[in-house]
C-alpha positions in Angstrom: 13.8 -12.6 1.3 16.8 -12.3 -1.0 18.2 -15.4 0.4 15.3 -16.9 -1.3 17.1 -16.7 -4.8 16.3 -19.6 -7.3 19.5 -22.2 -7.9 17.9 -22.9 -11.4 18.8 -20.5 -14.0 15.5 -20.9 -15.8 13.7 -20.2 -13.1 15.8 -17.1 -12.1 14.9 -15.8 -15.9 11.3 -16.9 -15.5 11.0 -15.0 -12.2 13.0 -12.3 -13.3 10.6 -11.6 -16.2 7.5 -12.1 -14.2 8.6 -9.2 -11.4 9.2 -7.2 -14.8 5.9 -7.8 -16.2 4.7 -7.2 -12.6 6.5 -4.2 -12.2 5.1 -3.1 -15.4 1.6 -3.4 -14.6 2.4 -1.7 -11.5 4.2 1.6 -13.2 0.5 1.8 -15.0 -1.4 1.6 -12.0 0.2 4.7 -10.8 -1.8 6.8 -13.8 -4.5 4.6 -13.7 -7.4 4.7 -11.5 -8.7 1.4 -10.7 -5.4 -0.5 -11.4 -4.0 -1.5 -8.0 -0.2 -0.4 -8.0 0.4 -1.8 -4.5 -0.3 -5.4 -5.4 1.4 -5.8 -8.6 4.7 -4.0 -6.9 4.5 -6.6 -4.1 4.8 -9.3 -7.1 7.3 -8.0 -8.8 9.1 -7.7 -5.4 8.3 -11.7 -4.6 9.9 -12.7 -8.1 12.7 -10.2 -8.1 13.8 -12.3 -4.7 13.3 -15.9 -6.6 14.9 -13.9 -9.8 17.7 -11.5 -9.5 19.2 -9.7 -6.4 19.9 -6.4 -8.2 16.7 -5.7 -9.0 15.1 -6.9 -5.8 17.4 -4.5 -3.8 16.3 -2.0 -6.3 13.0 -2.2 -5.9 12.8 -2.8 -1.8 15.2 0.6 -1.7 13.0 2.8 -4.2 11.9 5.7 -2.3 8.3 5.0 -3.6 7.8 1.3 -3.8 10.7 0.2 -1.0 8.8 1.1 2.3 4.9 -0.1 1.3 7.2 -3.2 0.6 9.0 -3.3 4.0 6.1 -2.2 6.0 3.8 -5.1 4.4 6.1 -7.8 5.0 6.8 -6.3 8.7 2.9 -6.6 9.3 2.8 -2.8 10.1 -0.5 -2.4 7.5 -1.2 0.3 5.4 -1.0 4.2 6.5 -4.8 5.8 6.4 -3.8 7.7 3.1 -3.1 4.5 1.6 -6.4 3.3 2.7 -8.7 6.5 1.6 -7.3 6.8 -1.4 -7.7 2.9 -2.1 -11.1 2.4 -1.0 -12.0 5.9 -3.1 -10.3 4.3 -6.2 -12.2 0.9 -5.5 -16.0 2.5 -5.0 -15.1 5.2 -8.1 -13.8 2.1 -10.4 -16.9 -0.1 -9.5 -19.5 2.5 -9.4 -18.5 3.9 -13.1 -17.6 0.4 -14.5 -21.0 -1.0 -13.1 -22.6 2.3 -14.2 -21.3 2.5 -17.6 -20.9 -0.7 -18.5 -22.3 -3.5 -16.7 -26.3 -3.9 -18.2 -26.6 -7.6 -16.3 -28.4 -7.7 -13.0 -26.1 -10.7 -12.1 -23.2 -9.3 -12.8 -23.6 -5.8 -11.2 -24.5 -7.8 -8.3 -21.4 -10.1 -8.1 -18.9 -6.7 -8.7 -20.9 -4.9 -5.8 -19.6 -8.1 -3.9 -16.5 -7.7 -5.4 -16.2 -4.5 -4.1 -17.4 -4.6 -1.1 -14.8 -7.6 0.0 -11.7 -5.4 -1.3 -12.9 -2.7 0.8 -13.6 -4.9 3.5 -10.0 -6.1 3.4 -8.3 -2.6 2.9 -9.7 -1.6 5.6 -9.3 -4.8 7.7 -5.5 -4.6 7.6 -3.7 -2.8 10.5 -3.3 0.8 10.0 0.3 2.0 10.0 0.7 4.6 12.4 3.1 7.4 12.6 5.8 7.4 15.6 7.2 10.4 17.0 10.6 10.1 14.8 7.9 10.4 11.7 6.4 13.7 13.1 8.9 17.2 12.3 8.1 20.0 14.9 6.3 22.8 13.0 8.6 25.5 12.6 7.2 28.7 14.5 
C-alpha cells in the first residue's frame, strides 16, 4: 500500500498525524485491557501509507505490529492466541463495565449485543495456522 501516498501535502500531514494519534491509542491498548491494540495499529498503518513512507515501513517492519499487519491484509486471519486472548479481553471488559457500571436494563442489553457481535467476528475470521517452517524441532 505505500504506493498509495497522498500527492497533497496537507493531506500527507493530516494522515500522517491521524496514524500518530492511531498509533498512540494503539501503544495504550497494549497496557490496557479492553482497548483493542490490533485495530488502532491497522489505522495507523492505513494513514502512514496516505501519509509518510518512513513511518509506514516502520511500522509494517516492527517485530510486534509488522506481521498482524501483513497477515491481515494477506487474508491469513488471526493466530488462536490472538483470538483467546481477544475474546477473553472482550467478555472481561463487558462483563465488569456492565457489572460495575452500567445500572440501565437497556443499555446492559445493547453492550451484551455489543459483545457478543465482536466475538462473533473474532472468531469468524480465518485462523492463521502455523506451517512447518514456523515449527523448531524440540531439542532432545
Amino acid at each position: 500500500m505505500p504506493d498509495k501516498l497522498s500527492r497533497s501535502r496537507v493531506l500527507r500531514v493530516l494522515y500522517t498525524l491521524l496514524g500518530l494519534v492511531f498509533l498512540g491509542l494503539g501503544f495504550i491498548g497494549v497496557g490496557v485491557l479492553g482497548i483493542p491494540t490490533f485495530d488502532f495499529i491497522l489505522l495507523a498503518a492505513f494513514f502512514f501509507a496516505m501519509g509518510n513512507k518512513r513511518l509506514h515501513a516502520w511500522i509494517v517492519t516492527h517485530r510486534v505490529f509488522g506481521p498482524m499487519i501483513t497477515d491481515y491484509r494477506a487474508g491469513r486471519g488471526f493466530t488462536r492466541r490472538m483470538k483467546v486472548t481477544g475474546v477473553a479481553a472482550v467478555v472481561l471488559s463487558f462483563t465488569l463495565t456492565i457489572g460495575l457500571a452500567v445500572r440501565n436494563p437497556y443499555v446492559a442489553a445493547g453492550m451484551v449485543a455489543l459483545a457478543a457481535w465482536i466475538v462473533w467476528y473474532i472468531v469468524s475470521r480465518p485462523t492463521k495456522g502455523l506451517t512447518p517452517a514456523d515449527v523448531t524441532p524440540a531439542k532432545a
